[in-house]
C-alpha positions as CSV (number, residue, x, y, z in Angstrom):
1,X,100.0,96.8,78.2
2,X,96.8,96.9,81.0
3,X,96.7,93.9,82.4
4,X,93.0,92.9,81.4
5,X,92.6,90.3,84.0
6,X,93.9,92.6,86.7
7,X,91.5,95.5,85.1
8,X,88.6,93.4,85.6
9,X,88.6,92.1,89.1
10,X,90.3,95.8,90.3
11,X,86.8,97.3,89.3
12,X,85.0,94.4,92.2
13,X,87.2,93.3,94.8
14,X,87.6,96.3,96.5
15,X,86.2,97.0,99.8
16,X,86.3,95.3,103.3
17,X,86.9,91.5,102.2
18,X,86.9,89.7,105.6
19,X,88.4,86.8,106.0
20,X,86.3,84.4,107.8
21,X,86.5,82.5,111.3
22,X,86.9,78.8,111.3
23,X,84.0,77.3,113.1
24,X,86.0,75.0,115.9
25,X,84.4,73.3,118.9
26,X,85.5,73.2,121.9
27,X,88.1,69.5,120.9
28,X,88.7,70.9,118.2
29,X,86.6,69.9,115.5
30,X,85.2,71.9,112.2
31,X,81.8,71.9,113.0
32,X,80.1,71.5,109.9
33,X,77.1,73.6,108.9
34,X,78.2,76.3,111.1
35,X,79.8,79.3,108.3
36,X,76.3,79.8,107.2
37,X,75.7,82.4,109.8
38,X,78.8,84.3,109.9
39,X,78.6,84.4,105.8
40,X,75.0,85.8,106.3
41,X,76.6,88.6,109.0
42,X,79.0,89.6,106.7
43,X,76.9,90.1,103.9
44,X,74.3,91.5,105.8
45,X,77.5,94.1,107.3
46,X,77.7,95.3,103.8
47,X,81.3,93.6,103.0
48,X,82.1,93.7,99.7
49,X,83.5,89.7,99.3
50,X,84.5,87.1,102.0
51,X,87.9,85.6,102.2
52,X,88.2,81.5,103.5
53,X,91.0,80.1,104.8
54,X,92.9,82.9,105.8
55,X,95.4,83.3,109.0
56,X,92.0,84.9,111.2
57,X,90.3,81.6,109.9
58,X,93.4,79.2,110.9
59,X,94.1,78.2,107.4
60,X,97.1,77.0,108.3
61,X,95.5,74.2,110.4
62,X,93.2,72.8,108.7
63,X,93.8,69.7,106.6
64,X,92.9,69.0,102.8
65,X,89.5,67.1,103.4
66,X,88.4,70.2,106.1
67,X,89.9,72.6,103.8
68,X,87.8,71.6,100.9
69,X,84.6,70.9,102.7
70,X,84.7,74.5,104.3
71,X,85.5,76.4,101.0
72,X,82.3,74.3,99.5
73,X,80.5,75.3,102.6
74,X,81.1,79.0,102.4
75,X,80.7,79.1,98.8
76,X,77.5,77.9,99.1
77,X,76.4,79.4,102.1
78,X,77.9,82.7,99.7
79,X,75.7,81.6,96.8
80,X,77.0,84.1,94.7
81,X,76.4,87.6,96.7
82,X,79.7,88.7,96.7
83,X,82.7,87.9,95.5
84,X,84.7,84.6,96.8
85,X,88.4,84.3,97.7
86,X,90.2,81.3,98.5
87,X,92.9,81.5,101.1
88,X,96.0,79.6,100.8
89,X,98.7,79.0,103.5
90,X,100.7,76.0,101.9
91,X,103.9,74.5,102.0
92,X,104.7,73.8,98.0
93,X,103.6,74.8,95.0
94,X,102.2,71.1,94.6
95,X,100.0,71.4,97.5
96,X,98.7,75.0,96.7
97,X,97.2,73.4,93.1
98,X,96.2,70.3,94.7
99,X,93.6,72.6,97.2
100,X,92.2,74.2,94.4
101,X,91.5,71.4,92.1
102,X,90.4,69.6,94.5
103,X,87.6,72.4,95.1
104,X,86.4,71.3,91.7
105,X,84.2,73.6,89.8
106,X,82.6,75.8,92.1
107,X,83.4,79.7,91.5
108,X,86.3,81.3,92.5
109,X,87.0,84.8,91.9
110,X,90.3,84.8,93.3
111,X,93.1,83.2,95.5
112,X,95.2,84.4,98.5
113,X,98.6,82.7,98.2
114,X,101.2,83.3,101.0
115,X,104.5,82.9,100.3
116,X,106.2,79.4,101.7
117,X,106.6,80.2,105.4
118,X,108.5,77.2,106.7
119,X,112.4,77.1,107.2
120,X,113.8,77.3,103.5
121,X,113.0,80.5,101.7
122,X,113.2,80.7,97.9
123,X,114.9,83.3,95.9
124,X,112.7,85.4,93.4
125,X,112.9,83.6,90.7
126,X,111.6,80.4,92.4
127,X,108.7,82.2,94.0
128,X,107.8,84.1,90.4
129,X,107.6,80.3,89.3
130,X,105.5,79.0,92.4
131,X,102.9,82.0,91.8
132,X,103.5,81.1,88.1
133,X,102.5,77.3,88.5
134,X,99.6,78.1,90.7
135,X,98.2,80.6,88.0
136,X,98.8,78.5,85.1
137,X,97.4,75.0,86.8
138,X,94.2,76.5,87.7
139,X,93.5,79.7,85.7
140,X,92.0,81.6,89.3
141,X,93.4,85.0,89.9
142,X,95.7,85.1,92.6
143,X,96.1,88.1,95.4
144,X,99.7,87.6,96.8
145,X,99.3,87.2,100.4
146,X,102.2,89.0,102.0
147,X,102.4,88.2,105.4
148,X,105.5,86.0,106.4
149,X,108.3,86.8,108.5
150,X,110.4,84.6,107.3
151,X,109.8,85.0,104.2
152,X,108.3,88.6,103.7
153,X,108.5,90.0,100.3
154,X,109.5,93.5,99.0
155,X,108.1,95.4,96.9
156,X,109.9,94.8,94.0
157,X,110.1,91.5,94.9
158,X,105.8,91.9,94.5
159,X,106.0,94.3,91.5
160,X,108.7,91.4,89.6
161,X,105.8,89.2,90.8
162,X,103.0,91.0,88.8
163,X,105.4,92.0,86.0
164,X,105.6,87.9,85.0
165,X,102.8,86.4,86.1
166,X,99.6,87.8,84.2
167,X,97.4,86.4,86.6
168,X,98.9,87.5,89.7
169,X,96.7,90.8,89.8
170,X,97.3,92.2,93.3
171,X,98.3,91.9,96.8
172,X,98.0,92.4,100.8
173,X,100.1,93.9,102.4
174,X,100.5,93.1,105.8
175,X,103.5,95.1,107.4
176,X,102.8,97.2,110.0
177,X,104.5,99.9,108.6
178,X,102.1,101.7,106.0
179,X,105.1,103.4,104.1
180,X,104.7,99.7,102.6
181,X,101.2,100.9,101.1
182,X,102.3,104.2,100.2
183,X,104.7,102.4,97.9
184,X,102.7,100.0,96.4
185,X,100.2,102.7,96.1
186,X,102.9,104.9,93.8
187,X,104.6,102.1,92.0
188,X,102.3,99.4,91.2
189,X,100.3,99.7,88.0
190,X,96.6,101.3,87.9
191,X,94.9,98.0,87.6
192,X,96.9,96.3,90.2
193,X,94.6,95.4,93.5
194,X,95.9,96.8,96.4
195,X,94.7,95.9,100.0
196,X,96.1,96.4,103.3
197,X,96.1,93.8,106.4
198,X,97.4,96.4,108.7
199,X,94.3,96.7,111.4
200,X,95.6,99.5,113.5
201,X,96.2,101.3,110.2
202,X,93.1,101.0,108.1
203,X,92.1,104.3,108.1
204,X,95.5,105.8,106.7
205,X,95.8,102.9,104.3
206,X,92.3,103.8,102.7
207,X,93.3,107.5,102.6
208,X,96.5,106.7,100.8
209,X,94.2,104.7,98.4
210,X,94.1,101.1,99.0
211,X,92.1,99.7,97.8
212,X,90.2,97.5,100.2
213,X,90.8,95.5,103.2
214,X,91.4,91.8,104.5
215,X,92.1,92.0,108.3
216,X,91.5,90.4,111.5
217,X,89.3,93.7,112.5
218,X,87.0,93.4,108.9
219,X,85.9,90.1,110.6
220,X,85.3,90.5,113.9
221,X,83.5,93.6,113.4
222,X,82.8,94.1,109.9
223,X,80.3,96.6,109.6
224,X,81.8,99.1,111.2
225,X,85.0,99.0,109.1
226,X,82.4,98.8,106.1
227,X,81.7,102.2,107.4
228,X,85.2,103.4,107.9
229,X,86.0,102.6,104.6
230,X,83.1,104.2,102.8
231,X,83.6,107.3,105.0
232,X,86.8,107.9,103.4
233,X,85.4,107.2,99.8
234,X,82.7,109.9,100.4
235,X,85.9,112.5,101.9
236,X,84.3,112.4,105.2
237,X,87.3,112.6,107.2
238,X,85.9,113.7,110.3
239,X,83.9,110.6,110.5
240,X,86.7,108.3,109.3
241,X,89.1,109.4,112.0
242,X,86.4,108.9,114.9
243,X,85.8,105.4,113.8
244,X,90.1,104.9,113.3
245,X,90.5,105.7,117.2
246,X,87.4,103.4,118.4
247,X,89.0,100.9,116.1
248,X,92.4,101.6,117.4
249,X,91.5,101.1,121.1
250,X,89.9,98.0,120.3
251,X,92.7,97.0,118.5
252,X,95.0,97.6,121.1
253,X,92.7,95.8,123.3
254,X,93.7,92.4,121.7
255,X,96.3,89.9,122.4
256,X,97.8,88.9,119.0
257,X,99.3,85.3,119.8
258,X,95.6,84.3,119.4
259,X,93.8,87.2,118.2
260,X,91.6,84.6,116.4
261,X,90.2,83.2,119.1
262,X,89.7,87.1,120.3
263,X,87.8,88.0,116.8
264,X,85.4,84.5,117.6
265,X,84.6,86.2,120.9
266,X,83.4,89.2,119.2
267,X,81.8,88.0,116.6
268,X,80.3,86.0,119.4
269,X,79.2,89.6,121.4
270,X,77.6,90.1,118.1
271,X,75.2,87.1,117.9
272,X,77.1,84.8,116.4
273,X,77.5,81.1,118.1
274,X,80.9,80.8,120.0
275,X,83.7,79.1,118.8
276,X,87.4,78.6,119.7
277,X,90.4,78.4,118.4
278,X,92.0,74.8,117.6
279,X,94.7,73.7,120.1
280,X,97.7,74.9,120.9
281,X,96.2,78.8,120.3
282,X,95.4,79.6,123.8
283,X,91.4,80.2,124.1
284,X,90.2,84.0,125.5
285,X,90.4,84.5,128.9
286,X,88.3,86.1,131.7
287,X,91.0,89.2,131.9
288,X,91.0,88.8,127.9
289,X,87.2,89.7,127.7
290,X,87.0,92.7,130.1
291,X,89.5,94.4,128.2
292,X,88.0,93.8,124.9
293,X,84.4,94.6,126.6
294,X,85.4,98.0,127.5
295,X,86.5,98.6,124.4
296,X,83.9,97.3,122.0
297,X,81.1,98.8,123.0
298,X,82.1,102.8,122.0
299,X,82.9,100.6,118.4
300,X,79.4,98.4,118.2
301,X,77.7,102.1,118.5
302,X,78.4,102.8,115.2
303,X,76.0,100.3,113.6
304,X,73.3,100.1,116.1
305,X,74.8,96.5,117.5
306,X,74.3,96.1,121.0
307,X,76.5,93.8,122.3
308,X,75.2,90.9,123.8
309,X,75.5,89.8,127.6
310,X,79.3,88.0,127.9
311,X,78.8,84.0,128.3
């Protein structure tokens, strides 16, 4: 039987779904009012939905008052453009429903859910409960979030996932190695959602079929993988594979320990105010910038973005 919940959100959360930067000062703090303008960039990029509270946007730090009043923010900085996700990197199943209740009734279109990441890992059947829970306390579709170490899932773990729970409709996959997509791509069901995290792998992910993309590269510069991805829906792959290698190079241009704080500086080359990562992620350095400077600007010519003189 089609999963009609699935069906329905599998026809509108496709695309580059970026997950948003967290605002921080320089001590640390959320600075309120500030997601306005990075929700107007992405929408104005041509993104296809916006992700909050995601591992680019330091999810895991934030606490349950800044958690709720950024998802408010962004919702309503959003106002209904595209489609809204709701990132959760939690501890319990408790916590995960707490977060989202707590968001009261603003519209969510779907949720991110990681699995558990600290010490104790659950067996399948306790993590097809905890997805299970989540679903059936607050009735939002959830994308499972598959990004862990510790606890990384297979695929049948995710398939035995989607099998119970109706209202788990699809997932990101986040391995590095894309036989992961191939395989979710060939065993999943039609209306299962499909997206890829892999940044250095975009372009082979979208030719294989996923279908869409939450990474650290959709935020930092997000209309240029808008324009990767609807290269390869219009079979240009001439195009595609230019933009995959200035991508690439950029990629490899980052230092992933606090690749967040590197997507804020870019964002920042872009126009965007500049913020930093919250203690202990180490801020960019001077050495950091040059290299992400020489390789941003073959990348920002794309879309007609200068960037702008480094602060």
């Amino acid at each position: 039987m089609t999963n009609q919940i699935a069906l329905k959100l599998r026809n509108t959360l496709t695309g580059i779904l970026p997950p948003l930067s967290m605002p921080f000062d320089a001590d640390g703090n959320l600075v309120r009012g500030a997601l306005k303008a990075q929700v107007d960039f992405m929408v104005e990029s041509g993104v296809r939905g916006i992700v909050v509270g995601g591992s680019t946007g330091e999810g895991h730090t934030l606490s349950s008052t800044e958690f709720t009043e950024a998802m408010i923010e962004a919702h309503d900085a959003n106002a209904g453009r595209v489609p809204f996700v709701v990132g959760l990197i939690v501890q319990s199943t408790r916590e995960a429903i707490d977060r989202v209740k707590a968001l009261g009734d603003i519209k969510i279109d779907a949720l991110q859910v990681t699995p558990v990441h600290y010490l104790f890992k659950p067996g399948r059947e306790a993590t097809i409960e905890h997805f299970r829970a989540i679903w059936e306390a607050t009735q939002v579709p959830i994308l499972i979030y598959n990004v862990i170490p510790w606890n990384y899932l297979s695929i049948d773990d995710m398939l035995a996932i989607m099998d119970a729970v109706p209202g788990v409709v699809g997932m990101k996959q986040s391995s590095g190695d894309v036989k992961s997509v191939s395989d979710l791509m060939l065993r999943s069901k039609p209306e299962n959602i499909v997206l890829t995290g892999i940044d250095a792998l975009l372009y082979p992910s979208f030719a294989l079929g996923a279908h869409g993309a939450i990474s650290a590269l959709t935020c930092a510069v997000p209309g240029v993988t808008v324009k990767l991805f609807n290269a390869v829906e219009a079979g240009d792959h001439k195009t595609a594979k230019d933009i995959h290698f200035r991508l690439n190079a950029l990629w490899n241009a980052l230092r992933h320990d606090n690749l967040p704080a590197c997507v804020k500086y870019i964002q920042h080359r872009q126009g965007l105010p500049m913020f930093h990562p919250r203690a202990p992620m180490e801020r960019v350095t001077d050495e950091q910038k040059k290299a992400i400077d020489a390789a941003l600007g073959p990348v920002l010519e794309l879309v007609d973005v200068r960037a702008k003189s480094a602060a």
